[in-house]
KELOLUM-833463 format. One record per residue (C-alpha): residue number from 1; x, y, z; residue in one letter. Coordinates in nm, 4 decimals. Example, Ala and Ser with C-alpha at 12.3 -4.5 7.8 and 13.67 -1.06 7.14 Angstrom:
% residues 2
+-----+----------+----------+----------+-----+
:   n :       xx :       yy :       zz : res :
+-----+----------+----------+----------+-----+
:   1 :   1.2300 :  -0.4500 :   0.7800 :   A :
:   2 :   1.3670 :  -0.1060 :   0.7140 :   S :
+-----+----------+----------+----------+-----+
% end
This chain:
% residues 102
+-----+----------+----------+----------+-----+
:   n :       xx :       yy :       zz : res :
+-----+----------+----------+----------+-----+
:   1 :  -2.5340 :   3.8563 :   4.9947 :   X :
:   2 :  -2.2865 :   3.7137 :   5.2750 :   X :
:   3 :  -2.3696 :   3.5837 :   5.6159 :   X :
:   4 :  -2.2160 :   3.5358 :   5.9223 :   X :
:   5 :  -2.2811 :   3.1626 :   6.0769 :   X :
:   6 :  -2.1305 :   2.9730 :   6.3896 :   X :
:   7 :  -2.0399 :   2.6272 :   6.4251 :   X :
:   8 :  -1.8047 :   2.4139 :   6.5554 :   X :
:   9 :  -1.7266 :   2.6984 :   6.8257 :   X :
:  10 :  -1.5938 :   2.9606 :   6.5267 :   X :
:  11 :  -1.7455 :   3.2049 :   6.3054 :   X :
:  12 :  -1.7512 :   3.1968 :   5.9277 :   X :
:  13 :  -1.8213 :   3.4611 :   5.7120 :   X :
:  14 :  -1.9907 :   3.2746 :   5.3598 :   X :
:  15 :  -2.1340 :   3.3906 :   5.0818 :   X :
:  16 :  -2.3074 :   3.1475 :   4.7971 :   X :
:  17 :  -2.0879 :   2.9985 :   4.6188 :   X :
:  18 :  -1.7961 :   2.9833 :   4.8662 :   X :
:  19 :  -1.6376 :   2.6165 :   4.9859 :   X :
:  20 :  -1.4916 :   2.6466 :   5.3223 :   X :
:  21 :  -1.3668 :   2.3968 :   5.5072 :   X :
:  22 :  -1.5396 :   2.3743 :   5.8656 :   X :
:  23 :  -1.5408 :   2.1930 :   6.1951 :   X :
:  24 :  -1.6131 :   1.7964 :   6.1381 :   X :
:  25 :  -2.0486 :   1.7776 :   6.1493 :   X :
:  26 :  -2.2692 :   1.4680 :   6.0752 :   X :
:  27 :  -2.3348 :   1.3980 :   5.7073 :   X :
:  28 :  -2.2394 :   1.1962 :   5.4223 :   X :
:  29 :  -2.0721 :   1.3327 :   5.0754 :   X :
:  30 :  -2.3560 :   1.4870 :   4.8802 :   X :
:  31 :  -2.5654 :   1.5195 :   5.1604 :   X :
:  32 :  -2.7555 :   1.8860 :   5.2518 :   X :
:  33 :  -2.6676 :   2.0948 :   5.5458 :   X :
:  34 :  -2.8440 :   2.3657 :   5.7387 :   X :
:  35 :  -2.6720 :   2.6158 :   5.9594 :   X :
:  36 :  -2.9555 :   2.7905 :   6.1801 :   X :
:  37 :  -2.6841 :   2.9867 :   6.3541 :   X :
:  38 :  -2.6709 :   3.3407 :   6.1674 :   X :
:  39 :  -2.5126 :   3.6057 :   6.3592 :   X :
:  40 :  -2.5429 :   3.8653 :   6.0601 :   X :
:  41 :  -2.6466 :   3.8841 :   5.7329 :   X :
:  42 :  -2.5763 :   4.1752 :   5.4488 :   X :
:  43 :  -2.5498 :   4.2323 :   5.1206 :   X :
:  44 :  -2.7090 :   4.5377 :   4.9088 :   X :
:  45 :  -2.8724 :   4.6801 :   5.1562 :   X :
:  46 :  -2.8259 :   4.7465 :   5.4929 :   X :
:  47 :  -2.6616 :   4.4887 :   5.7579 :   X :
:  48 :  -2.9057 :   4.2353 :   5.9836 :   X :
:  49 :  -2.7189 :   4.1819 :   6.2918 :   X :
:  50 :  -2.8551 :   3.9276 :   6.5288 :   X :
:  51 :  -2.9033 :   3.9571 :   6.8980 :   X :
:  52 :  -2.7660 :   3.7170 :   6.9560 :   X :
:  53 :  -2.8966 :   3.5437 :   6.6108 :   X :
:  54 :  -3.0634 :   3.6818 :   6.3125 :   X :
:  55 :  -3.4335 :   3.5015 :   6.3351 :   X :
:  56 :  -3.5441 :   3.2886 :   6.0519 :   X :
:  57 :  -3.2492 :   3.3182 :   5.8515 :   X :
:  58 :  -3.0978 :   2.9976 :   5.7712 :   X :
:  59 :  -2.7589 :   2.8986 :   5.5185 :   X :
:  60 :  -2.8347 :   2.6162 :   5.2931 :   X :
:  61 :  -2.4806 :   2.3891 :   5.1845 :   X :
:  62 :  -2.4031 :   2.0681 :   5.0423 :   X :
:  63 :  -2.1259 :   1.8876 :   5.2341 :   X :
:  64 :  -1.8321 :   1.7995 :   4.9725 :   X :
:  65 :  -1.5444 :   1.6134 :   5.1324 :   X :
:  66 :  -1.5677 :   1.4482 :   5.5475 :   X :
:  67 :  -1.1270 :   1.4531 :   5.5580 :   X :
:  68 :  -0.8911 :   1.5317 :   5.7757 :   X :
:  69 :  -0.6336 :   1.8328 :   5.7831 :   X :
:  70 :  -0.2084 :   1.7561 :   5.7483 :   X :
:  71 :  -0.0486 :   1.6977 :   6.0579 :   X :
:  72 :   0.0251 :   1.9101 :   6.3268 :   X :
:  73 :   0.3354 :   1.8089 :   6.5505 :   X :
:  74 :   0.4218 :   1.8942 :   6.8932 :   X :
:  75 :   0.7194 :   1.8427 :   7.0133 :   X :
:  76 :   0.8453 :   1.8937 :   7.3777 :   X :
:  77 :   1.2321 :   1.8863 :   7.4897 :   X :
:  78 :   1.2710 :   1.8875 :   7.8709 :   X :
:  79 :   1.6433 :   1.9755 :   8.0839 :   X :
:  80 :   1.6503 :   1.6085 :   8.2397 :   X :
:  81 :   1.7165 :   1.4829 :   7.8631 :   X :
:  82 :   1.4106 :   1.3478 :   7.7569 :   X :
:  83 :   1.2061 :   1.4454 :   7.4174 :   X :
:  84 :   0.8860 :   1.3833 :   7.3050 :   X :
:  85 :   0.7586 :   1.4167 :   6.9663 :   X :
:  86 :   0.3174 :   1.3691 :   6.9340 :   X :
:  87 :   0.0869 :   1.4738 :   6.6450 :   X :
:  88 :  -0.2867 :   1.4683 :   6.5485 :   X :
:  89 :  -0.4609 :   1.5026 :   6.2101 :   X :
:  90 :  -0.8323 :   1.7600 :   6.2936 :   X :
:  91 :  -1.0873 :   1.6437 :   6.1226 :   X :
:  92 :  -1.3294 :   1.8360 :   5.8802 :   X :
:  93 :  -1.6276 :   1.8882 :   5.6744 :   X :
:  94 :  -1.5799 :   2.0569 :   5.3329 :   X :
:  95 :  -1.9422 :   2.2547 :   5.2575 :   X :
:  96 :  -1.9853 :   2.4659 :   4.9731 :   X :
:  97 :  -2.2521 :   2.6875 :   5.0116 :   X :
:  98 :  -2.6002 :   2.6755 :   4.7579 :   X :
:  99 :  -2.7980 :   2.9540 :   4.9258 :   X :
: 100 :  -2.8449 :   3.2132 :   5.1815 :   X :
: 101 :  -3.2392 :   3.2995 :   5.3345 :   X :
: 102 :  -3.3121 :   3.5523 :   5.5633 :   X :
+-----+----------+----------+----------+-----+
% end
């Protein structure tokens, strides 16, 4: 069985078992999480697709890792001679996921 969930303003696609790494949420290491946002769920049979979420479905995950991505530089060079070189590290939440209910 796989499900689609939102968070963090993107859409996943998960099925139990899978780690992916997502937006930065609240929670420590070890620590349960419970997306609420399904937007479809399938599997064997045929697909539920949510309008615009699939009701009483809910993913189940346990967060592994609260890190941050590598960097990711931008760099601007103008005519007048001047450069600028800036960067930022995203932060995320690594969740593997236990179980899928719907």
């Amino acid at each position: 069985m796989y499900a689609v969930i939102r968070t963090g303003g993107k859409q996943y696609r998960v099925a139990e078992g899978d780690v992916v790494r997502i937006e930065k949420i609240a929670g420590d290491v070890g620590a349960e999480v419970t997306f609420t946002e399904i937007l479809m769920l399938g599997g064997s049979d045929s697909p539920k697709v949510g309008q615009p979420t699939v009701a009483g479905a809910k993913v189940v995950g346990k967060v592994l890792a609260q890190d941050k991505h590598r960097r990711v530089l931008h760099f601007r060079k103008e005519k007048e001679g001047w450069t600028r070189r800036r960067g930022h590290r995203q932060p995320y939440t690594e969740v593997k996921v236990t179980s899928i209910a719907g």
